[in-house]
C-alpha positions in Angstrom: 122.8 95.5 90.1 119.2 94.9 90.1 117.2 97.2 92.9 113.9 97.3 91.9 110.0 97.9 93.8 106.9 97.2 92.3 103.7 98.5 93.8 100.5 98.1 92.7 100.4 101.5 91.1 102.5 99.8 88.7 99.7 97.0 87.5 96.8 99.2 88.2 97.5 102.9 88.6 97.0 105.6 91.3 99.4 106.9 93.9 102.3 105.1 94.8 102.5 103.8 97.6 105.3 101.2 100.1 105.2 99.2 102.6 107.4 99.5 105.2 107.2 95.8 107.0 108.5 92.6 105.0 105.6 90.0 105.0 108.4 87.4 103.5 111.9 86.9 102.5 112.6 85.2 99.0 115.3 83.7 96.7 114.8 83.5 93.2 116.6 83.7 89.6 117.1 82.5 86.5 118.4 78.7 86.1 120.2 77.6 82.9 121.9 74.6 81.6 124.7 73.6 79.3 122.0 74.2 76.4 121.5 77.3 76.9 118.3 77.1 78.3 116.0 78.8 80.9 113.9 76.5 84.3 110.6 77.8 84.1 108.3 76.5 86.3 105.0 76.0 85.1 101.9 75.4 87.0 99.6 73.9 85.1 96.3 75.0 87.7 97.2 78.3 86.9 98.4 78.5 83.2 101.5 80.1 84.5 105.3 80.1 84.2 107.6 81.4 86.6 111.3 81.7 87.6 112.2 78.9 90.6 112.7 79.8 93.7 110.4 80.2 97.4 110.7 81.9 100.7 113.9 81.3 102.6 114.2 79.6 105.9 115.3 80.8 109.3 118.8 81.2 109.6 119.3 80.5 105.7 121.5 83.2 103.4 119.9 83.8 100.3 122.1 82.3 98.5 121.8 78.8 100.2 117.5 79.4 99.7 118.4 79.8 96.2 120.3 76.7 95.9 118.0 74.5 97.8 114.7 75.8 96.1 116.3 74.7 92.5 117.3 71.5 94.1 113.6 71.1 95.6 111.5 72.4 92.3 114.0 71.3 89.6 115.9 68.4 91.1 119.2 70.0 89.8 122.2 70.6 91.7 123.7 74.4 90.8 126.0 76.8 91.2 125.0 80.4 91.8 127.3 82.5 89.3 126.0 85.9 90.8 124.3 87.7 92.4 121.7 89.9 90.3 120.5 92.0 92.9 116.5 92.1 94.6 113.4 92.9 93.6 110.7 94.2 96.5 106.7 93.8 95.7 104.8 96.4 97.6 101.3 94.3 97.1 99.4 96.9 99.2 96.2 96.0 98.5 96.9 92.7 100.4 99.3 94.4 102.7 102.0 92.2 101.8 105.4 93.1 100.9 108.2 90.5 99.7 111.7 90.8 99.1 113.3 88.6 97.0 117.0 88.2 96.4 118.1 87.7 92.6 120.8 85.0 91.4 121.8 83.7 88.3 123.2 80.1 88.2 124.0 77.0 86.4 122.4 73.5 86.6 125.3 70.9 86.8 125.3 67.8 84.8 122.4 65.2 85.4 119.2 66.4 87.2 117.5 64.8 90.0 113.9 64.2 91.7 112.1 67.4 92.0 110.8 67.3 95.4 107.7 69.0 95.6 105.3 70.6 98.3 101.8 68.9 98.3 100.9 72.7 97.1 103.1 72.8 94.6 102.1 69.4 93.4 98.4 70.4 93.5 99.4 73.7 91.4 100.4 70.7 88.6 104.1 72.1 88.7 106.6 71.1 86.4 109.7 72.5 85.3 110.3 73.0 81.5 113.2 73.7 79.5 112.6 76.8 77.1 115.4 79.5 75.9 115.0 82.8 77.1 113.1 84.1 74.4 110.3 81.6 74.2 110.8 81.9 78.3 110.2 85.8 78.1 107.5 85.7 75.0 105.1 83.5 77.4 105.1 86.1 79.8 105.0 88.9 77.6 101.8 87.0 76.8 100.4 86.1 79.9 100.8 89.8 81.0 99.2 90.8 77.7 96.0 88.9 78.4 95.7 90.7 81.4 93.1 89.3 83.9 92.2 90.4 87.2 94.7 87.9 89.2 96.6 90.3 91.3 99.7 88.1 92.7 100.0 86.1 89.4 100.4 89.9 87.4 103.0 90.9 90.2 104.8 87.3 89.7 105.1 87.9 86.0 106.0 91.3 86.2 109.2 90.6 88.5 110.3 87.4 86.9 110.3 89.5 83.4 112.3 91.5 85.0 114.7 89.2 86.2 
């Protein structure tokens, strides 16, 4: 079972360091479908793939956030086949900490309308269709070019992970 933090000692070095207040409350995981292949959202704005999923809602399980955020960003119905475990980000240096809840699940048969926030829609996001090595080999790149974007770095890092 996944349990996993990332701090910021882990992207730029120094002492490590946690927060102990949850900023926000996530679901997120990987998404295949009967090919075999991975949802990675990619938001063209920012040159940048990621697993689907978003912040949950009052009252909402995990589980159900999961659910609905694949139905919102990919138009697909699913069905969570387990639970992979959570991942916290200890983003200290903007005093935020999230703690996102892991899944693994399947698209079902015949995808629907993504529907979008007007962010996410600004962002240019998409979902694409990759297997899991081109999936991981894009990120393996975009962490390899490095840059100075703080949350996108923490983003790739726990996705890779997941």
């Amino acid at each position: 079972m996944l349990n996993l933090k990332i701090t910021d000692s882990d992207l730029i070095g120094g002492d490590l360091a946690y927060l102990d207040i949850v900023s926000r409350y996530a679901a997120r995981g990987v998404l295949f479908n009967d090919h075999g292949q991975v949802a990675m959202m990619y938001m063209a704005e920012l040159d940048l793939y990621k697993l689907p999923g978003g912040g949950m809602e009052e009252g909402e399980s995990p589980e159900d956030a999961f659910v609905r955020e694949i139905k919102e960003e990919t138009g697909c119905e699913a069905d969570v086949i387990c639970r992979l475990g959570f991942v916290e980000e200890h983003k200290n240096r903007n005093g935020f900490l999230q703690h996102s809840h892991c899944y693994l699940a399947k698209a079902r048969h015949g995808a629907g309308e993504a529907a979008l926030t007007e962010a996410e829609e600004q962002l240019g996001m998409s979902v694409q269709w990759l297997s899991a090595t081109q999936a991981l080999d894009i990120m393996e790149k975009a962490v390899a070019g490095g840059g100075d974007n703080h949350a996108k770095l923490f983003m790739l890092m726990r996705d890779r992970i997941i």
